[in-house]
C-alpha positions in Angstrom: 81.5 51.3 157.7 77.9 53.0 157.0 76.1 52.2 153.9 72.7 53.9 152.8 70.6 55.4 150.2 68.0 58.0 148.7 65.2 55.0 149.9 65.9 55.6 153.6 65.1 59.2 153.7 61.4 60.7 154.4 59.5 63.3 152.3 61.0 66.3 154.1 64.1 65.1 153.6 63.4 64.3 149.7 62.2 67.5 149.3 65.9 68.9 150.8 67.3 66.9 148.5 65.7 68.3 145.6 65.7 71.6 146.1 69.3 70.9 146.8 69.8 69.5 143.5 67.7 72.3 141.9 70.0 75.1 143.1 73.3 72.9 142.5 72.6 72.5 138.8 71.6 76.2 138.7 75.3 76.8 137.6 77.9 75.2 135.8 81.1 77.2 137.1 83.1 74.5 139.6 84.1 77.3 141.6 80.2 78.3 142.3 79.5 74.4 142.2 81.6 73.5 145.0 80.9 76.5 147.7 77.2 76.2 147.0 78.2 72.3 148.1 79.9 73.0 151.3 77.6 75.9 152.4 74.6 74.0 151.3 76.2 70.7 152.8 76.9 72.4 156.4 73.6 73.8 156.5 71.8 70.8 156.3 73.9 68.5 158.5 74.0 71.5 161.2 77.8 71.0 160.7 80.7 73.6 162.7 83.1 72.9 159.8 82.9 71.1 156.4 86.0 70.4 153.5 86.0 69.0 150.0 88.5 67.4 148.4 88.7 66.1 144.7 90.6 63.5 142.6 92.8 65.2 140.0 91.8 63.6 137.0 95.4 63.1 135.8 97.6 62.4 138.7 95.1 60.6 140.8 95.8 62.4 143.7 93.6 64.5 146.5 93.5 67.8 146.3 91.8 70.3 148.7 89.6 72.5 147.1 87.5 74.5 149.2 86.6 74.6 153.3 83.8 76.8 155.4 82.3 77.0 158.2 78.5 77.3 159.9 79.3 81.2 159.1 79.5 80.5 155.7 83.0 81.6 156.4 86.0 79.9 154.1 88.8 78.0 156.4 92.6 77.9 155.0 93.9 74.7 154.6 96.3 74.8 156.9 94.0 75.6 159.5 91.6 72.5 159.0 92.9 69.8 161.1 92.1 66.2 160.5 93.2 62.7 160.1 93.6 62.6 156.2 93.8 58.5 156.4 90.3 58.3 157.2 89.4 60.6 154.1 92.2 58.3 151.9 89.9 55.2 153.0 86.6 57.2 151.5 88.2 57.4 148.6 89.8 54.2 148.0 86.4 52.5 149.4 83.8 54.9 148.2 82.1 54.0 151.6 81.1 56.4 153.7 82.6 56.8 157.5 81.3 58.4 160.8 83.5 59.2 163.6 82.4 55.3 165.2 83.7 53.9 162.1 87.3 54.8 162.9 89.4 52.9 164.5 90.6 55.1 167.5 88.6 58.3 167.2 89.8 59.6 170.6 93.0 60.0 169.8 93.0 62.6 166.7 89.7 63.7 167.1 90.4 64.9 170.8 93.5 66.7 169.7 91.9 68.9 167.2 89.0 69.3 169.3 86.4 67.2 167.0 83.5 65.4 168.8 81.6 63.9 165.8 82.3 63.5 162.0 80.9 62.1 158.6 83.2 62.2 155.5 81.3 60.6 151.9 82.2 59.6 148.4 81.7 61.7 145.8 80.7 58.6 143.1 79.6 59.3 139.6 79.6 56.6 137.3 81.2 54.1 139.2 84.5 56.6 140.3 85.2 58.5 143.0 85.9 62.0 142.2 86.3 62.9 145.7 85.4 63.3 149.6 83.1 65.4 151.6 83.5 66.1 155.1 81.4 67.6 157.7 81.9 67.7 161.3 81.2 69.2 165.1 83.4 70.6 167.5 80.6 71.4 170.4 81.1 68.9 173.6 78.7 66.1 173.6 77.5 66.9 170.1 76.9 63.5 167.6 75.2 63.5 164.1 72.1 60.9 163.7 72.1 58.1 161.4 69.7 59.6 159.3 71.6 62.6 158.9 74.5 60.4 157.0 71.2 59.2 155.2 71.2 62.6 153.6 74.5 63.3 153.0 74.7 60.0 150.9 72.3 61.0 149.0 73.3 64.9 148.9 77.0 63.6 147.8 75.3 61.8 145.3 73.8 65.0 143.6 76.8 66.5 144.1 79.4 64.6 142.2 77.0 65.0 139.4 77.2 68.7 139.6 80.9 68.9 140.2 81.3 66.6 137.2 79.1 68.1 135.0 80.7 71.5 136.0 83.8 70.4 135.2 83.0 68.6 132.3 81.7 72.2 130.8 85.5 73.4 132.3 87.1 71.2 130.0 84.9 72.0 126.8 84.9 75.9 127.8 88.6 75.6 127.8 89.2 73.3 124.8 86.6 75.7 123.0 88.9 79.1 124.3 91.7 76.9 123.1 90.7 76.2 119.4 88.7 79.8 119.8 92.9 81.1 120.4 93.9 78.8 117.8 91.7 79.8 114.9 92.5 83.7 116.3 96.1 83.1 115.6 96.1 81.4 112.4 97.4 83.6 109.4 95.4 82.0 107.1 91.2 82.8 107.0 89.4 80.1 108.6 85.5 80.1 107.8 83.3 77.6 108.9 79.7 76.4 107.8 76.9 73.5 109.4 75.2 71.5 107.3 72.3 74.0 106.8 74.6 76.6 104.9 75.1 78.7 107.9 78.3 80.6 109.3 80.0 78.7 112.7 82.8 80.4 112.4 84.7 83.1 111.0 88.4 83.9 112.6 90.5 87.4 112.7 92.3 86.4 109.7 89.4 85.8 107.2 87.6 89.3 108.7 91.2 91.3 107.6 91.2 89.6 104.8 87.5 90.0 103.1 87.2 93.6 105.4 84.1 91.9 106.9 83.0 92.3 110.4 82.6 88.4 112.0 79.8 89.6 114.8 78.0 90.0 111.5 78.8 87.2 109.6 78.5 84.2 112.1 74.9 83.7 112.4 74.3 84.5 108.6 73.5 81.9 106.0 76.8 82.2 103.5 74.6 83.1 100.7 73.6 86.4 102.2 76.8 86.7 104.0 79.0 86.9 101.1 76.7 88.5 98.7 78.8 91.7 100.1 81.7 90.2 98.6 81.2 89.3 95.2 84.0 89.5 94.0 85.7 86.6 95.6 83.4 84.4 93.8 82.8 82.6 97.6 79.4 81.9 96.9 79.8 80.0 94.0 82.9 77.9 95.2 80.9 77.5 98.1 77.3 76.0 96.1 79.8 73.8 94.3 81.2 72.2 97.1 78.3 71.7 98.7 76.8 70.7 95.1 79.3 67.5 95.0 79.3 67.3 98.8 82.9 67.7 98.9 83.7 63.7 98.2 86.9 64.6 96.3 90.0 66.1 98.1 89.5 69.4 99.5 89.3 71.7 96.4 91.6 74.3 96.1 91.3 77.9 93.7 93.0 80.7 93.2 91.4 83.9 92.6 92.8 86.9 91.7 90.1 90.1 92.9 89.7 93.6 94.3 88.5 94.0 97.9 87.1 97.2 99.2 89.6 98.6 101.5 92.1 96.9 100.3 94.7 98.7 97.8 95.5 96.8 94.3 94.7 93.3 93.1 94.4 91.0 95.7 95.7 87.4 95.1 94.0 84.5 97.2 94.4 80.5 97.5 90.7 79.2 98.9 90.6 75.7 99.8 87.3 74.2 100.6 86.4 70.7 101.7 83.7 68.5 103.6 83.5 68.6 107.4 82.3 65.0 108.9 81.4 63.4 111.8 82.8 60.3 113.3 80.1 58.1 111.5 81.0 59.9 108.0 78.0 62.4 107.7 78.5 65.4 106.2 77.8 68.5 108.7 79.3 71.5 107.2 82.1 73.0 104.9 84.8 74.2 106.1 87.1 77.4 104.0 90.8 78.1 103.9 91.7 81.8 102.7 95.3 81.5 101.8 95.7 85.4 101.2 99.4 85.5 99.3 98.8 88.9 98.2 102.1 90.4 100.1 104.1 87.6 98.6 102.7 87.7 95.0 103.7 91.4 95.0 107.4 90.8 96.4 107.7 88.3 93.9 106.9 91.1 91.2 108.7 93.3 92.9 111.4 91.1 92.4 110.7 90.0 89.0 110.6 94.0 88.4 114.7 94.2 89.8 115.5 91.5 88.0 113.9 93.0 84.6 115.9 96.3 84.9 119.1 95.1 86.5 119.7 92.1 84.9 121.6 93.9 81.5 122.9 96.4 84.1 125.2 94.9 87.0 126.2 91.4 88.0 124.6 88.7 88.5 125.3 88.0 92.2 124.2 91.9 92.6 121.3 91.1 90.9 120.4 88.1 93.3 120.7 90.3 96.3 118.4 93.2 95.1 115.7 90.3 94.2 116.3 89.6 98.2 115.8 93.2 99.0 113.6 94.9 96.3 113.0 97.5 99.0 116.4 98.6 99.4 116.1 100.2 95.8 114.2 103.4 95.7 113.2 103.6 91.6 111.6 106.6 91.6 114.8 108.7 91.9 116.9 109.0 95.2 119.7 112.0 95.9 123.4 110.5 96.8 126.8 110.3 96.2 128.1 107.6 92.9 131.5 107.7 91.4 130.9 107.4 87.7 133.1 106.0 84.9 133.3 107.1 80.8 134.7 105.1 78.5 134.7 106.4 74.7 136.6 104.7 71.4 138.8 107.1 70.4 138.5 107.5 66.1 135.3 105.5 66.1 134.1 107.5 62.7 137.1 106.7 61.2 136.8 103.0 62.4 133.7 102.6 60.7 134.6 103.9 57.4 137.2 101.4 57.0 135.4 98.3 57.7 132.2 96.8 56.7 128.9 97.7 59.4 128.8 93.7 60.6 132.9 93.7 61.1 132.7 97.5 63.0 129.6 96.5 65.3 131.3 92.7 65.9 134.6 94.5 66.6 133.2 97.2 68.9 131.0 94.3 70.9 134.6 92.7 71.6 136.2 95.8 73.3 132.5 96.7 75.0 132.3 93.2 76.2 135.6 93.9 78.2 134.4 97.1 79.4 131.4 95.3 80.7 133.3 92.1 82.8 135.8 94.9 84.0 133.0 97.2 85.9 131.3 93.5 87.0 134.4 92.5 88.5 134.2 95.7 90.9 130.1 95.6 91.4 129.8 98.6 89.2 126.5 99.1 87.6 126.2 99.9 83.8 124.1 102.8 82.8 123.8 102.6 79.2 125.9 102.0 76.0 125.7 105.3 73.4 127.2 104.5 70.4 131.1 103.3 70.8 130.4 105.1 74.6 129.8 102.7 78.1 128.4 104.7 81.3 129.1 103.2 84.7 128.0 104.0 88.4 129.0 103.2 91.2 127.4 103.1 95.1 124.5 102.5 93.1 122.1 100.9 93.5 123.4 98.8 96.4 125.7 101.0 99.0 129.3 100.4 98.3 132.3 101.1 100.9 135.0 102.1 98.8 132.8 103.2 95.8 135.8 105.7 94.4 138.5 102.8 94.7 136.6 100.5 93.2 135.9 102.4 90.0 139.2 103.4 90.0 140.0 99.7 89.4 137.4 99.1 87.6 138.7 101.8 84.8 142.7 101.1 85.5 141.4 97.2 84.5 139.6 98.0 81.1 142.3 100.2 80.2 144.6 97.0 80.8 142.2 95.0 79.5 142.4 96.8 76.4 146.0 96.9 76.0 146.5 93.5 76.8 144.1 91.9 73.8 145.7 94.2 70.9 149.2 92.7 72.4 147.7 89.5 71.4 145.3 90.3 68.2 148.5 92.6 66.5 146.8 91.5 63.2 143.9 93.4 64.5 143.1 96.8 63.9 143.9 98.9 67.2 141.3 100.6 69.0 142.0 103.4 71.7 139.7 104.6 74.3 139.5 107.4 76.5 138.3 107.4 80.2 137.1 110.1 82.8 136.5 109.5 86.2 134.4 111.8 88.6 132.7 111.6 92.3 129.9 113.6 93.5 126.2 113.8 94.4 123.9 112.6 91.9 119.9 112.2 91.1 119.9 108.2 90.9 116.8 106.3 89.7 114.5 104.6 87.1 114.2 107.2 83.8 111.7 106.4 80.7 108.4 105.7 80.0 106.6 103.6 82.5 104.5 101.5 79.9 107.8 101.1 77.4 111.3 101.8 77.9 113.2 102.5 81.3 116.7 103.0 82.0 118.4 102.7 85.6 120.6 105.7 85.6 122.4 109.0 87.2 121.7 112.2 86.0 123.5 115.3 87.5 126.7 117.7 86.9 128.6 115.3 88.7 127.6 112.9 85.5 128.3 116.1 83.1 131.9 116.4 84.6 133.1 112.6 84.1 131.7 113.1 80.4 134.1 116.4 79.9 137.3 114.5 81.6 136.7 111.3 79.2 135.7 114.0 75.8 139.2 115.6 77.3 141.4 112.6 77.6 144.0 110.8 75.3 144.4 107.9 73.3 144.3 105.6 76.5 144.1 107.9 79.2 142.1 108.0 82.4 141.2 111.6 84.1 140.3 111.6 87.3 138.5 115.0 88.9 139.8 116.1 92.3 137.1 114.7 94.2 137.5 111.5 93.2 141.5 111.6 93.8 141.0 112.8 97.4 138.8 109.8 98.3 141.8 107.4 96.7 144.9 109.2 96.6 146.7 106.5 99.1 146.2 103.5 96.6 147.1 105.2 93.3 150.3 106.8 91.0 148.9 109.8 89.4 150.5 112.9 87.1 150.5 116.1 88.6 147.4 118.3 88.5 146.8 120.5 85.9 143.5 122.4 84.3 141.2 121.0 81.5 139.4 123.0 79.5 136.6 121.6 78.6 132.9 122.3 76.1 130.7 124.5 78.0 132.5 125.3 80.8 135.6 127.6 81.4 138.2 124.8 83.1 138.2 121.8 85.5 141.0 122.6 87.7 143.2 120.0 89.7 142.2 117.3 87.0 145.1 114.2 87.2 145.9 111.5 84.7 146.0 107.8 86.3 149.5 106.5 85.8 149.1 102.9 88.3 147.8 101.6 91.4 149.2 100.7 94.7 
């Protein structure tokens, strides 16, 4: 085994070294570091061929990383032939070995053709990071003691290259990491030093504020987000750094406008103290929580729920909240079936009983009306007077929007029947009905600031009001278009006309005699 140091070496040869260390640390890429080693390493030593090999830092194991030759010409792996035991024993001795040192050169080194050889440590801070080797392949060719002198020493400036270089790996790529982190969180990450000024500001925060980052990191916040006033960031920010963030982070919700953004913009900022290891303070760091999409899908909600909730069921109700979207307020074309129920006599009703007893006896039969078209996800229009509106296919889709009405109806009329069988005390009430299918205008009607009304408007509306204005004490009329779309699950009379207010007849109009 060889031993030696930086004191055996003469002036020239201190001079190589440092201008060999001068041009290594000119560069903190590895993969610059380590071919400016070999080349550098080969040239010196007058080597034919020259490999380095490093310790993984997690598995402990060898690993070739680069090989050239005297060309400055890189060598494959496969092609570089040599006992690894002897660079094993490097390693695990962080000595130094010439071809003498081995224990039977002859034999490997005359069957890959090697006459001479020197493979070094690569020590920095007491570990071995790897192995150099250098050797010669000319007959009769040797390498001088002094010339393992230098590579000692050379190895020595190069495992602190190599480690610095891949110290800087590891921080470059743990910065890229939380750089890729930060650019993926939702939320709006800004961050400040000590002094006020911006570190960082991510993707998020730059949609979110409609601020360009290149501009803001750099800046002192103050100037920064004097372009933002509105958010009030300067202030929260002075406060926090005011009380030096001791407490909790901080958390407040503002409520702004943002140029380029459309509406009121709803944000949750937390703030709170960045610290060092020792408990300094050495900056602030800012949470944008922008909840603007889910503050307005709540209201959006909230807004369904306001002008449905009197309208249809419940469970309907809970499923437009889920898809607020799906309903198009502002009016949308398309095809309802649509029910009319009117007391029959309700003039006459009200002359014979006192206002209280009429409008308590008339909720009774309306409340009916109203659990009936629930029971068949019918949506309720309006009430006018002693008259209920219902639609249906509206404003959720509904498969089978004709049958269903038609039960709807065929169960209020039975409904109906069924309580004055019990109440015979009571004073009977008869209601009319009219049933009709067709394309209608379907939408939010009424003042925007006061009243609206979900409703349908159309002649297909106009035609169920004439067949329920035209039917009997207890009838349902059903128009043709509605019977073709159910004809297989219901008992109807034959058709006949109906002459009804404003218009000369409704042909083909049938009266509902029972279901399938």
């Amino acid at each position: 085994m060889v031993t030696s140091s930086s004191g055996n070496l003469n002036r020239y040869e201190l001079e190589t070294l440092y201008e060999i260390a001068r041009t290594l640390n000119s560069t903190l890429d590895l993969d610059e570091v380590l071919l400016l080693v070999m080349d550098r390493v080969i040239k010196v030593m007058r080597a034919d061929r020259g490999f380095l090999m490093l310790v993984h830092p997690e598995t402990n194991k060898l690993e070739f990383k680069i090989a050239r030759s005297a060309h400055a010409q890189s060598i494959a792996k496969d092609a570089f032939k040599i006992s690894m035991s002897s660079i094993h024993q490097v390693v695990k001795t962080r000595r130094a070995v010439t071809d003498t040192d081995l224990f039977d050169p002859t034999v490997s080194m005359q069957g890959y053709g090697i006459y001479a050889l020197m493979c070094t440590p690569l020590v920095v801070r007491e570990k071995c990071i790897g192995a150099v080797y250098v050797d010669l392949l000319s007959p009769g060719a040797s390498f001088q003691p002094r010339q393992l002198d230098l590579l000692v020493a050379f190895c020595h400036q190069a495992a602190i290259a190599i480690d610095n270089a891949r110290l800087f790996e590891l921080v470059h790529e743990g910065k890229q990491y939380m750089d890729n982190i930060f650019a993926s969180i939702a939320n709006g990450v800004i961050t400040t030093n000590a002094a006020g000024i911006i570190t960082t500001f991510n993707a998020a925060a730059a949609t979110i504020l409609k601020m360009n980052p290149l501009q803001a990191v750099g800046q002192h916040y103050q100037h920064c987000f004097s372009l933002r006033p509105e958010v009030e960031l300067i202030e929260l920010l002075h406060n926090a750094r005011q009380r030096n963030e001791a407490t909790p982070p901080a958390s407040h919700k503002i409520v702004c406008t943002i140029p380029g953004r459309d509406g009121q913009i709803y944000l949750n900022i937390t703030i709170s103290a960045l610290r060092d290891p020792q408990g300094d303070y050495i900056g602030t760091a800012l949470v944008i929580d922008d909840y603007t999409a889910q503050k307005r899908k709540e209201d959006e909600a909230q807004e369904v729920r306001r002008l449905f909730k009197r309208f249809v069921h419940p469970s309907v109700v809970e499923q437009l909240m889920q898809h607020p979207k799906a309903v198009k307020l502002g009016g949308e074309l398309k095809e309802v079936t649509v029910i009319f129920a009117d007391i029959r006599g309700y003039t006459r009703l009200c002359e014979h009983l006192m206002p209280e007893q009429a409008m308590h006896l008339i909720n009774i039969y309306m409340e009916m009306m109203v659990e009936k078209i629930w029971e068949e996800e019918g949506t309720i229009t309006g009430f006018k007077g002693d008259e209920v509106m219902a639609i249906f296919n509206a404003p959720l889709p509904q498969r089978g929007h004709a049958l269903h009405a038609i039960r709807a109806v065929w169960k209020m009329r039975q409904e109906v029947l069924s309580y004055q069988r019990a109440h015979p005390q009571g004073i009977p009430i008869a209601f009319g009905f009219g049933v009709n299918t067709g394309v209608a205008v379907v939408g939010n009607i009424g003042s925007e600031e006061r009243i609206q009304n979900y409703t349908a408007i159309g002649d297909t509306i106009n035609i169920a009001a004439r067949l329920q204005a035209g039917a009997t004490e207890n009838a349902i009329l059903l128009s043709e278009q509605t019977y073709l779309q159910v004809y297989r699950y219901i008992q109807t009379s034959e058709p006949f006309p109906l002459e009804v207010k404003n218009r000369t007849t409704l042909p083909n109009v049938r009266r509902l005699q029972g279901l399938y």
